[in-house]
C-alpha positions as CSV (number, residue, x, y, z in Angstrom):
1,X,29.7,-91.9,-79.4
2,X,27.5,-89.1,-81.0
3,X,27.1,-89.6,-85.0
4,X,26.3,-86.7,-87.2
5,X,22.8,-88.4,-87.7
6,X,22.5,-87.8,-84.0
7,X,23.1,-84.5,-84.1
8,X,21.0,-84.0,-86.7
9,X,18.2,-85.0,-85.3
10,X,19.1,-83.4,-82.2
11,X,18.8,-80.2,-83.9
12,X,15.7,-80.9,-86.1
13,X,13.6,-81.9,-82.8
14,X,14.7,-78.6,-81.0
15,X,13.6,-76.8,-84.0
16,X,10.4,-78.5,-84.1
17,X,9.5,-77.6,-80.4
18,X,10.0,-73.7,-81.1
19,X,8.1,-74.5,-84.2
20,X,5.1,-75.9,-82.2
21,X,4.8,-72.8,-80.0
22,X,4.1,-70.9,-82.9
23,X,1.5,-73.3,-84.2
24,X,-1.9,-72.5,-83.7
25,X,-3.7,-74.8,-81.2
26,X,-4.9,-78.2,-82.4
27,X,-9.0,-78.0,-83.3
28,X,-11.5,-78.5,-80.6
29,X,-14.3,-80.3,-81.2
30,X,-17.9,-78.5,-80.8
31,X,-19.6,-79.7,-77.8
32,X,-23.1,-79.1,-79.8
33,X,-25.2,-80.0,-76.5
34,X,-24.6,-76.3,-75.3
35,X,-27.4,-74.2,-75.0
36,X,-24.8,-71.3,-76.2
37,X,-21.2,-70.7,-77.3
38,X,-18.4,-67.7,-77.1
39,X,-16.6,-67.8,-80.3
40,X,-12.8,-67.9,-78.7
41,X,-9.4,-67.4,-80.7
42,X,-6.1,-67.6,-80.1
43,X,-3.0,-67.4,-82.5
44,X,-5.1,-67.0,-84.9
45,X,-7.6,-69.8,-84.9
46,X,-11.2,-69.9,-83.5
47,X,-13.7,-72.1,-82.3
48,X,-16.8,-72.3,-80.6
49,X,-16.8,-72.4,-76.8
50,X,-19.5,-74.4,-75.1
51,X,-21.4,-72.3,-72.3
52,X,-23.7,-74.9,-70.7
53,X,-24.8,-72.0,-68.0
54,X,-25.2,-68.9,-69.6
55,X,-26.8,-65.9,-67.9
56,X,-30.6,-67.3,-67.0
57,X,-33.0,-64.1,-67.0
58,X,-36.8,-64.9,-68.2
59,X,-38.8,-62.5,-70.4
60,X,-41.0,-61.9,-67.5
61,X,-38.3,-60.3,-65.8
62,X,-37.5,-57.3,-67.9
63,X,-40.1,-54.2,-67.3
64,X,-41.4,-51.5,-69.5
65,X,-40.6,-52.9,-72.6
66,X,-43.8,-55.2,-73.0
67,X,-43.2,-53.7,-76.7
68,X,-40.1,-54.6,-77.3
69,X,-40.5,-58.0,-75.6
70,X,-43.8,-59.2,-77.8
71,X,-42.1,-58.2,-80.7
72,X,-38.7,-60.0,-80.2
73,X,-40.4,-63.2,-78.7
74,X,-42.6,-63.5,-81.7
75,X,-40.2,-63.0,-84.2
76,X,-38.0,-66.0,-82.6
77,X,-41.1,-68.2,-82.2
78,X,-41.5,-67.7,-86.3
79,X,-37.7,-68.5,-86.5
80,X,-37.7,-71.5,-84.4
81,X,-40.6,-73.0,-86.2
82,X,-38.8,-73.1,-89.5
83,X,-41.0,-69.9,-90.9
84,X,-39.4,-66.6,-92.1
85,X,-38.5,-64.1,-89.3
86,X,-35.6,-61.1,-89.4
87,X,-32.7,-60.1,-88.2
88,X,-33.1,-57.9,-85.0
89,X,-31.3,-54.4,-84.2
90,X,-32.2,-53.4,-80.9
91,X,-31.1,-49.6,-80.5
92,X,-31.5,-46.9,-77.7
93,X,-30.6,-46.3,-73.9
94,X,-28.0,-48.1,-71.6
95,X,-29.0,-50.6,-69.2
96,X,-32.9,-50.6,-71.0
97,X,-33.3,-54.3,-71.2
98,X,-31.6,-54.7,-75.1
99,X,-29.2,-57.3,-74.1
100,X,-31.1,-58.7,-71.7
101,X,-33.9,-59.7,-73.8
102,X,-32.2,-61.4,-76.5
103,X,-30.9,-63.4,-73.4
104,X,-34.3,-64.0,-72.7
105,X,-35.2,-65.5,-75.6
106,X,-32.5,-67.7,-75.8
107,X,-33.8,-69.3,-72.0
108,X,-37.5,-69.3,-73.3
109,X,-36.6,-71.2,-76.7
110,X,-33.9,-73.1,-76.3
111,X,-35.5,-76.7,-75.3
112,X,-37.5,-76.1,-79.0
113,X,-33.2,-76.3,-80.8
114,X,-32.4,-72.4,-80.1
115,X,-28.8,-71.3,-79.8
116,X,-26.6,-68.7,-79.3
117,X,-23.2,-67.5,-80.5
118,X,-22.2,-64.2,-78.7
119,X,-19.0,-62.4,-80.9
120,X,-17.0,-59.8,-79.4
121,X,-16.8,-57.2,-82.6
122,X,-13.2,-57.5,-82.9
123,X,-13.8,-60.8,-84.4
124,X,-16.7,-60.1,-86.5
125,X,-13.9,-60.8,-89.3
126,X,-14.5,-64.6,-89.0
127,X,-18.4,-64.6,-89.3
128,X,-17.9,-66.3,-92.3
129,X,-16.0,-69.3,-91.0
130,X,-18.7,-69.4,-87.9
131,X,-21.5,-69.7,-90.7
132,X,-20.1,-72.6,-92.3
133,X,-19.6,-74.0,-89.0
134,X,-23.3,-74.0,-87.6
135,X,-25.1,-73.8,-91.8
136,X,-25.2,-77.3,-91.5
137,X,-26.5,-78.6,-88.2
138,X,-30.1,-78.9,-87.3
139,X,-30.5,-76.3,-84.3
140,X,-31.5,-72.6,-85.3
141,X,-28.5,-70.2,-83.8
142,X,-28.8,-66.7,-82.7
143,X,-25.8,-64.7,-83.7
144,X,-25.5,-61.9,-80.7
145,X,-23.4,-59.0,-80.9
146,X,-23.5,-57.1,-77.9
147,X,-22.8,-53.1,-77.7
148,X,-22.2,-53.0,-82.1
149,X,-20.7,-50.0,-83.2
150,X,-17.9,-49.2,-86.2
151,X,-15.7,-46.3,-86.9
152,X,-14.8,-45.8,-90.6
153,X,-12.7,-48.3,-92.1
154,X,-13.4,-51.3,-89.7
155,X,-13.2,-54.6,-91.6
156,X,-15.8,-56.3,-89.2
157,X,-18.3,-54.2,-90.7
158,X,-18.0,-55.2,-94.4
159,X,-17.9,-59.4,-92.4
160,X,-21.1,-58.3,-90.8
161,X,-22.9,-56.5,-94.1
162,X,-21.5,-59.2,-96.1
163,X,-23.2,-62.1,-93.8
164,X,-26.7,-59.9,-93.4
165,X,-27.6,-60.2,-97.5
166,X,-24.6,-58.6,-98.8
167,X,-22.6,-62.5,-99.8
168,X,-23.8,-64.4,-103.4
169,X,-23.3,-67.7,-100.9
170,X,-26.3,-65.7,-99.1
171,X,-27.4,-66.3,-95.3
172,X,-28.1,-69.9,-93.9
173,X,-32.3,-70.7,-92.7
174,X,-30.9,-72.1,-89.4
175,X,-29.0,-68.7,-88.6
176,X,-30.1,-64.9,-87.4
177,X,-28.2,-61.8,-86.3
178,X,-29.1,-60.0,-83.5
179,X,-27.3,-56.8,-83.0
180,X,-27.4,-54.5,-79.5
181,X,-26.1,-50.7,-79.9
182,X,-26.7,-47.6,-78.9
183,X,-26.0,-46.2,-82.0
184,X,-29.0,-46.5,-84.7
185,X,-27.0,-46.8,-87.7
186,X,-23.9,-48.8,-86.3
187,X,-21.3,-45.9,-87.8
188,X,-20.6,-42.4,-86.5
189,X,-22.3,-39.6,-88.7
190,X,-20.4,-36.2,-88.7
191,X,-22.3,-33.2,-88.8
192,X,-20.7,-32.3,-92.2
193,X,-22.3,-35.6,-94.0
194,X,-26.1,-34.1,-92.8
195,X,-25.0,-30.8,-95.4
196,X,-26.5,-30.5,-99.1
197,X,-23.3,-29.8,-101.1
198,X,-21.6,-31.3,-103.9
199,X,-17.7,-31.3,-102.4
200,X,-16.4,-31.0,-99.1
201,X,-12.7,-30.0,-98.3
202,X,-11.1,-33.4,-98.7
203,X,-12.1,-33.5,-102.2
204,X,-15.4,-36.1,-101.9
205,X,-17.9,-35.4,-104.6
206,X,-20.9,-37.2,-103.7
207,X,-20.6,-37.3,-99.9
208,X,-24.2,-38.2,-99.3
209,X,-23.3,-41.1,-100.7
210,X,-21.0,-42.0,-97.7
211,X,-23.7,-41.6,-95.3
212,X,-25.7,-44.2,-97.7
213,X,-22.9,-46.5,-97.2
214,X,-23.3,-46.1,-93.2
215,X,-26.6,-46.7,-93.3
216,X,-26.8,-49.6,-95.5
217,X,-25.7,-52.1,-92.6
218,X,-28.8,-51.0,-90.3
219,X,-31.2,-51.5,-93.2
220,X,-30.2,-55.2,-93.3
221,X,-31.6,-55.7,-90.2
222,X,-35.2,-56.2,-91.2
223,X,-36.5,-55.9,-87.2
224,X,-35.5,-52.4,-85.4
225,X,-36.7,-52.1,-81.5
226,X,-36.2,-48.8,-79.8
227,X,-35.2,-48.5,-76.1
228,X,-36.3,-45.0,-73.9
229,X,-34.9,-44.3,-70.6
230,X,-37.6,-45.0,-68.2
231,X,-39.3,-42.8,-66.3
232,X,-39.4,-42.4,-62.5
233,X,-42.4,-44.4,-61.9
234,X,-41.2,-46.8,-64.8
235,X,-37.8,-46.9,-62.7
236,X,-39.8,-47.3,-59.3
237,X,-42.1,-49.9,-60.6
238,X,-38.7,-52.1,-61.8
239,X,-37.1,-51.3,-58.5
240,X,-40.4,-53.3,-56.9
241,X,-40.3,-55.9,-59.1
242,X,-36.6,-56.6,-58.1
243,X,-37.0,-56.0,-54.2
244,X,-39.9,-58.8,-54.5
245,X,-38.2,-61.3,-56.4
246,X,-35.5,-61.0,-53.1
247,X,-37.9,-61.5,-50.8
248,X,-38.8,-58.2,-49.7
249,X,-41.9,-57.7,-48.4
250,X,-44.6,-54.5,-49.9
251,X,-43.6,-52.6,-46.7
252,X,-40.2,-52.9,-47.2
253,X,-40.7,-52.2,-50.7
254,X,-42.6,-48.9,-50.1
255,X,-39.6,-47.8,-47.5
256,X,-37.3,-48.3,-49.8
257,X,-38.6,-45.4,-52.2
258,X,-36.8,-42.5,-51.4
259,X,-33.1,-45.2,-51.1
260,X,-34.2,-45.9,-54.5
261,X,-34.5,-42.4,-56.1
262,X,-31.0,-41.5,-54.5
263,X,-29.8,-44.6,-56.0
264,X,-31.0,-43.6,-59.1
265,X,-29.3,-39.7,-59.1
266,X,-26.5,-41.1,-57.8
267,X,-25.6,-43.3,-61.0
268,X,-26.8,-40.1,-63.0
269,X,-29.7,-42.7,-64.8
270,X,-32.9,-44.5,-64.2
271,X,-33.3,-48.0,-66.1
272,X,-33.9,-51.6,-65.4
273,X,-30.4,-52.4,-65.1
274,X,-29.9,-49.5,-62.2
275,X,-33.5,-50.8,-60.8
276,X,-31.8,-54.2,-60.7
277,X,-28.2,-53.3,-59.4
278,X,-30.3,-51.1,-56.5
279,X,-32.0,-54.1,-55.3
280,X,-29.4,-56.5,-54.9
281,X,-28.2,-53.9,-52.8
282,X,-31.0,-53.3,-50.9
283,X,-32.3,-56.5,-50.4
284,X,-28.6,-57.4,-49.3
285,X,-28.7,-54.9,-46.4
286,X,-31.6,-56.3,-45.2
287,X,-30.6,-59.9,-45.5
288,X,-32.1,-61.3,-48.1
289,X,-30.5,-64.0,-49.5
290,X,-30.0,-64.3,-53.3
C-alpha cells in the first residue's frame, strides 16, 4: 500500500531529476600536466580543458618574419625566466604567420613551465575567473586570443582591458596576453570619428574622445608586431621551404613554380599559410607522404 510519505517522495525525486538537468556540470579537475588548455563552458560554467597535443609547428618553420619571430621569442624567453616582458598584439595580413608563431613559442618553451590558454572571444567575459585559476600555480601561461576584434558595446572588451592594467587586483607575474587580429586597434573606427568637430548628429560632444576609448585597449599591449603580405619571391621561397620539408626534391621544387603562382592567384593571396596549403597539395600528387 502506497503512504502519502511515499508519494511524497515520489514526487520530490522526479523534481530533483528535472532539477539536475538544469544544473550546471559538476567541476573538473585541471589536469595541470598539459602543455595547453581550451577554456570550455557549458550551462554556464567553465573550466580548463587539457590539450596534451596541441598543434606542433617550430619557429624555424615560419618564413619572412625573422622580425617578428626574434622579437616574440625574446620577449617569452624574458617571461619564462621570471624577468619583465609584455603583452604581445600581433596585427596585419591573413595567413602571415601571427597565430602560428605564438604556437611556436609555446613548443619551443614549454619544457622550461610555459603554457597556453587559447579563449574564443565570446568568453573573454570570464578572464577574470581564468586568472584566479592559473595566478597561483608555478607555470608561466600564455593567454591566446586568436582573430581579436570588438564592435561597440561588447562586454569582452571591458574583461580584456580590465585584465591588461585596467583591474586594482592588477595582472598576475606568471600570466601574459597575447592577442592575434587584423585589426590594429581591436575596435572598428568610422570615418566620422577621424573629423575635427565638436558635435556630431547623434548629439556626442567630445567624439574624439570615443576613438580614445578604442584605442586604449591596443595601448595595453606593450609589444605590437606588424604582418605584410609577402611578396612573390617571399611566397616562392615559403612554397620551397614547404615542398622540402615533404620530401620533394630541388627539381621538383623548381617544376613546381609556375603550379605555385597559379595556386597563389587562385586563392586571390600570397602568404605562408597559402605557401603551406599549396604544398601539401603538391607534395600529395606526387606521393609524398606526410
Amino acid at each position: 500500500m502506497t503512504t502519502p510519505l511515499d508519494k511524497f517522495l515520489l514526487r520530490a525525486e522526479t523534481l530533483l531529476d528535472r532539477l539536475e538537468v538544469l544544473l550546471p556540470p559538476a567541476p573538473q579537475a585541471t589536469d595541470w600536466s598539459a602543455p595547453a588548455f581550451l577554456w570550455r563552458k557549458r550551462q554556464g560554467y567553465g573550466w580548463l580543458e587539457a590539450v596534451h597535443q596541441p598543434h606542433r609547428i617550430r619557429l624555424d618553420d615560419l618564413q619572412n618574419v625573422d622580425l617578428q619571430k626574434s622579437r616574440i621569442e625574446q620577449n617569452t624567453r624574458q617571461f619564462v625566466a621570471g624577468k619583465s616582458a609584455n603583452n604581445v598584439l600581433l596585427t596585419g595580413a591573413r595567413g602571415t604567420g601571427k597565430s602560428s608563431l605564438v604556437k611556436g613559442v609555446l613548443l619551443k618553451f614549454m619544457d622550461q613551465g610555459l603554457r597556453l590558454i587559447e579563449v574564443e572571444k565570446e568568453d573573454l567575459v570570464d578572464l577574470p575567473l581564468i586568472v584566479a585559476q592559473v595566478a597561483d600555480r608555478p607555470e608561466k601561461f600564455i593567454l591566446f586570443c586568436d582573430d581579436l576584434s570588438f564592435e561597440s558595446g561588447e562586454p569582452g572588451y571591458k574583461a580584456m582591458k580590465s585584465v591588461l592594467d585596467g583591474s586594482v587586483a592588477g595582472m598576475p607575474l606568471n600570466l601574459l596576453v597575447y592577442a592575434t587580429s587584423n585589426r590594429r586597434h581591436l575596435m572598428p573606427e568610422t570615418m566620422r570619428e577621424n573629423l575635427e568637430f565638436k558635435r556630431d548628429e547623434d548629439g556626442e560632444i567630445h567624439p574624439g574622445e570615443t576613438t580614445e576609448e578604442k584605442v586604449s585597449l591596443s595601448e595595453r599591449f606593450g609589444l605590437w608586431l606588424s604582418f605584410y603580405p609577402f611578396s612573390q619571391d617571399d611566397y616562392l621561397a615559403a612554397c620551397s621551404h614547404w615542398l622540402k620539408s615533404f620530401g620533394v626534391t630541388a627539381e621538383e621544387i623548381a617544376t613546381a613554380r609556375t603550379e605555385a603562382l597559379q595556386w597563389a592567384q587562385g586563392r586571390g593571396s600570397r602568404s605562408g599559410r597559402v605557401a603551406w596549403q599549396f604544398a601539401k597539395d603538391y607534395a600529395g600528387h606526387l606521393g609524398r607522404e606526410a
